[in-house]
C-alpha positions in Angstrom: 41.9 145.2 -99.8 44.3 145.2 -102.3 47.8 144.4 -101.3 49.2 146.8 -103.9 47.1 149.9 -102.1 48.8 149.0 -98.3 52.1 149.2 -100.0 51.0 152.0 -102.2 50.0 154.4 -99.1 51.8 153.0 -96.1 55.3 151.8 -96.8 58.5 152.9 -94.9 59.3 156.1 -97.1 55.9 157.6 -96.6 56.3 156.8 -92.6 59.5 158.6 -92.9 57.9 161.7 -94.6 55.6 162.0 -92.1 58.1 161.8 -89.2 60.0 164.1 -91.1 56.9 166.7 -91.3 56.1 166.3 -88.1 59.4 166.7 -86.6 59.6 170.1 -88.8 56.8 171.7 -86.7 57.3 169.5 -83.3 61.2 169.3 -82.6 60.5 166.9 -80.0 59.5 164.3 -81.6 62.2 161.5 -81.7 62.3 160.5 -85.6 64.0 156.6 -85.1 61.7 155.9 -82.2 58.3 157.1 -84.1 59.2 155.4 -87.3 60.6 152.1 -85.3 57.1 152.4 -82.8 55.5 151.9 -86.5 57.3 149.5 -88.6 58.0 147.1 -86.2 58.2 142.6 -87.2 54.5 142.6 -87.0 54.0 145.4 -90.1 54.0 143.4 -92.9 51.5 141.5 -92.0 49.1 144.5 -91.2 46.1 145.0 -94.0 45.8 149.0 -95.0 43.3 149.9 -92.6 45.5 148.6 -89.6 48.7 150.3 -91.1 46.5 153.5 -91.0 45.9 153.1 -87.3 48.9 151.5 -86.2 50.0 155.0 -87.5 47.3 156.6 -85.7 47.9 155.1 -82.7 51.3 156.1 -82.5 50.7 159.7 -83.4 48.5 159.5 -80.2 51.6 158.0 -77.9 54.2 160.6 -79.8 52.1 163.8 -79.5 51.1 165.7 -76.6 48.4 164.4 -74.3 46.3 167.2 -74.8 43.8 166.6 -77.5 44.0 170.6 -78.3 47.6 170.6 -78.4 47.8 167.7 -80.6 45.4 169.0 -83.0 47.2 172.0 -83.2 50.5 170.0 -84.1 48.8 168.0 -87.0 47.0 171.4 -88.6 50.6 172.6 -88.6 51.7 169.7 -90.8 48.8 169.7 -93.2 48.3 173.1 -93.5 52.0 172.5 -95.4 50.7 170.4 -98.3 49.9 172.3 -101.1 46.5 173.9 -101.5 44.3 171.1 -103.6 46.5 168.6 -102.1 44.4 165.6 -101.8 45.8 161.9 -100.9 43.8 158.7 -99.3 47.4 158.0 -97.5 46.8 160.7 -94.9 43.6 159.1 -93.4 45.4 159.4 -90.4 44.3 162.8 -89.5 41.1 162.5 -89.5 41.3 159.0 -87.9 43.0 160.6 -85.4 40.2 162.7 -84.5 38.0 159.4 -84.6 40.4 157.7 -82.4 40.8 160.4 -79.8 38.4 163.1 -80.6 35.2 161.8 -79.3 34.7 162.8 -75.5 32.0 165.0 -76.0 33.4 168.4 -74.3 35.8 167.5 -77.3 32.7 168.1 -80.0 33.4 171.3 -81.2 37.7 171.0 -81.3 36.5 167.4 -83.6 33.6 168.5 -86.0 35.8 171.8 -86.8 38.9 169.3 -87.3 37.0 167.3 -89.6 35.9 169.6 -91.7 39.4 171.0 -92.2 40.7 167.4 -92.9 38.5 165.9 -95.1 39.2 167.8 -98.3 43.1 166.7 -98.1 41.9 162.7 -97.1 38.3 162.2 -96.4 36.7 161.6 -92.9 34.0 159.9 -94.9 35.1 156.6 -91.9 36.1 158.8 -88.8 32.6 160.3 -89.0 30.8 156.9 -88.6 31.1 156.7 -85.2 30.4 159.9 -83.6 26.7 158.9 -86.3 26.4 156.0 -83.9 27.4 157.6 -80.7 25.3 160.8 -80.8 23.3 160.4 -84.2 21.1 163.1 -83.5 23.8 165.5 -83.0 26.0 164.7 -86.0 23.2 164.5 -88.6 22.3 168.4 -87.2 26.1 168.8 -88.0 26.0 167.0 -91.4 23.0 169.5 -92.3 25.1 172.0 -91.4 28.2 170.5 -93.8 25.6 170.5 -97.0 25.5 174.3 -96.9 29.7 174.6 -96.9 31.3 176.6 -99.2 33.8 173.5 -99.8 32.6 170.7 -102.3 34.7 168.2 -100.1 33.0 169.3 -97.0 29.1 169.1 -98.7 30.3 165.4 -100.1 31.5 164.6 -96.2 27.3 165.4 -95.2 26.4 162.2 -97.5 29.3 159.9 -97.9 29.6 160.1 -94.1 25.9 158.8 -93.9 25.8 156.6 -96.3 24.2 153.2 -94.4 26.5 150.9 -96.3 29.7 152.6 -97.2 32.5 150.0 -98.5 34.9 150.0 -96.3 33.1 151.5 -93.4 31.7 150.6 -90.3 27.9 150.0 -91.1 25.3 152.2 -90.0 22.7 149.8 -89.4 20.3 152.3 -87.8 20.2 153.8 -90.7 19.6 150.5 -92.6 16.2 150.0 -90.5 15.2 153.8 -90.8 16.9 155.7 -93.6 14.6 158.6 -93.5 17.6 161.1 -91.7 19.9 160.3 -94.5 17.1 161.5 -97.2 17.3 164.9 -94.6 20.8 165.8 -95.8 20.3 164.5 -99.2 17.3 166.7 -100.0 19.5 169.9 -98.9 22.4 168.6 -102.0 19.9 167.1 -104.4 20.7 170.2 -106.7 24.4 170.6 -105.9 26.8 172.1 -108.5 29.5 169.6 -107.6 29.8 166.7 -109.7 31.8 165.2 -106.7 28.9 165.9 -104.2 26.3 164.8 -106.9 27.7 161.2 -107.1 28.0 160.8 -103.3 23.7 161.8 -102.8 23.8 159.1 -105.9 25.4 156.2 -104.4 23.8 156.9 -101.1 20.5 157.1 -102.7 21.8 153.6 -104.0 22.4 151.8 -101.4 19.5 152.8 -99.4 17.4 151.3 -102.6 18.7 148.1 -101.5 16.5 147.9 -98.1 14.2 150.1 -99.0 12.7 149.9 -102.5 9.8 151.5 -102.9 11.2 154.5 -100.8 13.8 155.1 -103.2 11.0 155.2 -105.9 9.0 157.4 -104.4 12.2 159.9 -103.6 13.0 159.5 -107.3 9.6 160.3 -108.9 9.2 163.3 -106.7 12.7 164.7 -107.7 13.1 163.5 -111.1 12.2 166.4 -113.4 12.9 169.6 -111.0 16.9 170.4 -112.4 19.5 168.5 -114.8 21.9 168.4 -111.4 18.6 166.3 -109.4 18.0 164.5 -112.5 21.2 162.9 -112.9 21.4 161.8 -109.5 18.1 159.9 -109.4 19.7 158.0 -112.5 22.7 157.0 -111.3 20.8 156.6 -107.7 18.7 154.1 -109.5 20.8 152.1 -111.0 20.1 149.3 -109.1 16.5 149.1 -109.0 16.7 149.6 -113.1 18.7 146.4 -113.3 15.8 144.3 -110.9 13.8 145.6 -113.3 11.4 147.9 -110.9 8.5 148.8 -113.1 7.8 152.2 -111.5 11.4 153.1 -112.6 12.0 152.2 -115.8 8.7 153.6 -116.1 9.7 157.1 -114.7 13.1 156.7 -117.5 10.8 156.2 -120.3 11.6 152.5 -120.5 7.9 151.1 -119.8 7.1 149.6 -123.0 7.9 146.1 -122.6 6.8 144.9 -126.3 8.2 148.1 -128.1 11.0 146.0 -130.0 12.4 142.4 -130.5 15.7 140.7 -131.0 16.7 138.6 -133.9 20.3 136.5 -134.4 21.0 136.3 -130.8 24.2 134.5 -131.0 27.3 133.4 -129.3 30.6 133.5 -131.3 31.5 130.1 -129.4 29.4 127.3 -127.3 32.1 127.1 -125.3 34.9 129.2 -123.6 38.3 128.9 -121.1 38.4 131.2 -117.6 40.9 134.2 -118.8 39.5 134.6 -122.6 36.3 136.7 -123.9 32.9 135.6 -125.1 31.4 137.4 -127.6 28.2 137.6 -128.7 25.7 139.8 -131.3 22.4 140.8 -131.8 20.0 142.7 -133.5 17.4 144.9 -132.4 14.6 145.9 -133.9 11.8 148.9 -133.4 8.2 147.9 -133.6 7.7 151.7 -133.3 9.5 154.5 -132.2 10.3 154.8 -128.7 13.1 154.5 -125.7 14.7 151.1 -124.7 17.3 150.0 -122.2 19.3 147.1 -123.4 21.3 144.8 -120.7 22.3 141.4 -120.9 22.3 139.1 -117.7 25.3 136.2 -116.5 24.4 133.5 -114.9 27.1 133.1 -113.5 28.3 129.5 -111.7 29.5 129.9 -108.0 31.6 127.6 -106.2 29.0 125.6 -104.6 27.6 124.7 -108.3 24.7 127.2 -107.9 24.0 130.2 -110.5 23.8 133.8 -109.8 23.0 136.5 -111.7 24.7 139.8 -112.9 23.9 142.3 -114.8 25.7 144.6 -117.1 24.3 147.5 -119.2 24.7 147.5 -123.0 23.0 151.2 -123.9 19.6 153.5 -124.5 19.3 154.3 -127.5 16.6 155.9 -129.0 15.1 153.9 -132.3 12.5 155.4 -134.9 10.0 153.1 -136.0 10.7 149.9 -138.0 14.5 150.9 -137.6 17.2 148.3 -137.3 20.4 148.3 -134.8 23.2 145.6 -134.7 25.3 145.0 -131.5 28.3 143.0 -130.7 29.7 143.0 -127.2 32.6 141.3 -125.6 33.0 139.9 -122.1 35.4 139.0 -120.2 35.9 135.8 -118.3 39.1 136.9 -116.2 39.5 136.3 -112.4 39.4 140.0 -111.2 39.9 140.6 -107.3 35.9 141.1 -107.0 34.7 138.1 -109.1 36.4 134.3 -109.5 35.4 132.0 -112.2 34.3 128.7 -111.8 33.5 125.7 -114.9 30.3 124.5 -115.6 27.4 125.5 -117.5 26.7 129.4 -117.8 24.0 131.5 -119.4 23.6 135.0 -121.1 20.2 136.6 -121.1 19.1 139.6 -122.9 16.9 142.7 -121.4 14.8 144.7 -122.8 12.9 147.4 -120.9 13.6 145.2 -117.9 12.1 142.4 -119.8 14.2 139.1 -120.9 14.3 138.8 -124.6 16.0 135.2 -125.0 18.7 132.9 -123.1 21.8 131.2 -124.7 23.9 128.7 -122.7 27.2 127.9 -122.9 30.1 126.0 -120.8 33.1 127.4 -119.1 36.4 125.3 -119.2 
């Protein structure tokens, strides 16, 4: 994880603010020995997630031992944020309720804990657990969540479940068998919630990446019933749209595989340095009128000296028959934190309808 986002969220002035919040509603709470239990020699070298429970931890040693008591003291502080308050820096309360919330004659004191947490800092991670402890029960409580009056609540069902969350502690039952996840998403397939809406999309995603064809299926039998269900199996197929999954570009409109051709498919260089752009142009044409997706594939070259590819949308337009349309597009060959460059020889491809419409290569220095 970034380093910026440890520092960013967890940093001594934020510790203090909390100590000084809690202290506000629990006088007993010694303010030099919380924030000192906290930020001791070993805290710089903690990533964000173990700042968040070395936190945690310590709430756990500074607060009473009884889990009721201590909830009570934490609703106190965060019932003072403002209302709409939201900040990813106080994952600590529902991590607390991960950490010590999950006895079981502690169920009902946790889910309704949760639930009041999440909309300030998700408990998208503190649910995971209690999936994989007593899946059966949570998912029940999940379905429950998708019927919540609170858009950060209905978002908690499906983020919670997603079986590959970043960040989060994999589900991998739900890997094998996803078909208790499609449960909750069905119930907020038509949610108002633009926020709930991408969470059914990205969980709809990842499940796409076991399980194909089951993905395909969910999205031919939802696509068409609401604008709300509509955009979600879109964006919820994004990935089988760039494999190139015939039954969903087909279900897009995007099944015509000789509908149009490129001309001038050109780089501006043969060559380009790690840091700088390439850019390169084309020209599509429309042998009639119809639909097309247009993507263009990197090879790119990985450390080893092997190739993978990515790729990256360009645009759908709709073209009337014999009609003309010129692109140029830039990319970038910066080192980002999620992709390092490497010389050698790479390639661009053009898609068309999932279909490759011409390869250029070209070296990077």
């Amino acid at each position: 994880m970034p380093e910026a986002m440890k520092e960013r969220y967890y940093n001594k002035g934020s510790i203090g603010v909390l100590a000084s919040r809690l202290k506000a509603v629990y006088p007993l709470l010694s303010l030099d020995d919380f924030v000192g239990e906290i930020i001791d020699e070993t805290w710089d070298a903690l990533e964000l997630k173990a700042r968040m429970r070395r936190i945690t931890v310590t709430l756990g040693k500074y607060l009473p031992p009884d889990y009721r008591q201590a909830l009570g003291i934490l609703d106190k502080v965060i019932a003072r944020y403002p209302a709409g308050y939201v900040d990813s820096g106080l994952l600590y309360f529902p991590d607390f309720v991960e950490v010590f919330g999950q006895d079981a004659r502690h169920w009902d004191l946790s889910m309704a804990a949760l639930e009041r947490y999440t909309p300030y800092s998700t408990a998208e991670f503190a649910v995971r657990p209690f999936i994989i402890r007593q899946e059966e029960r949570m998912m029940n409580q999940m379905a429950e969540w998708t019927g919540h009056h609170g858009e950060h609540v209905r978002r908690l069902a499906s983020e919670g479940c997603r079986p590959a969350l970043p960040w989060g502690q994999a589900l991998s039952s739900f890997k094998k068998d996803p078909l208790p996840v499609l449960r909750i998403l069905e119930l907020l397939k038509g949610d108002p919630s633009l926020y709930v809406r991408k969470s059914v999309a990205n969980n709809l995603n990842d499940i796409s990446k076991t399980h194909p064809g089951l993905v395909a299926q969910v999205a031919k039998d939802w696509y068409g019933k609401n604008e709300y269900t509509n955009w979600i199996v879109k964006h919820g197929c994004r990935t089988l749209l760039k494999k190139g999954d015939r039954d969903v570009l087909s279900l897009f409109g995007f099944a015509d595989t000789d509908c149009a051709h490129i001309e001038a498919f050109t780089l501006d260089a043969a060559s380009i340095c790690i840091g700088h752009e390439m850019t390169f142009s084309f020209l599509i044409e429309a042998k009639k009128e119809t639909k097309v997706r247009l993507e263009y594939g990197i090879d790119y070259v990985k450390a080893n000296g092997t190739r993978n590819r990515k790729i990256f949308k360009i645009s759908e337009p709709s073209l009337k028959e014999n009609t003309q349309k010129p692109y140029t597009k830039t990319h970038s060959f910066a080192d980002t934190s999620t992709r390092k460059h490497y010389p050698g020889t790479h390639s661009i491809t053009l898609i068309v309808n999932g279909a490759e419409r011409g390869t250029l290569d070209f070296e990077v220095h």
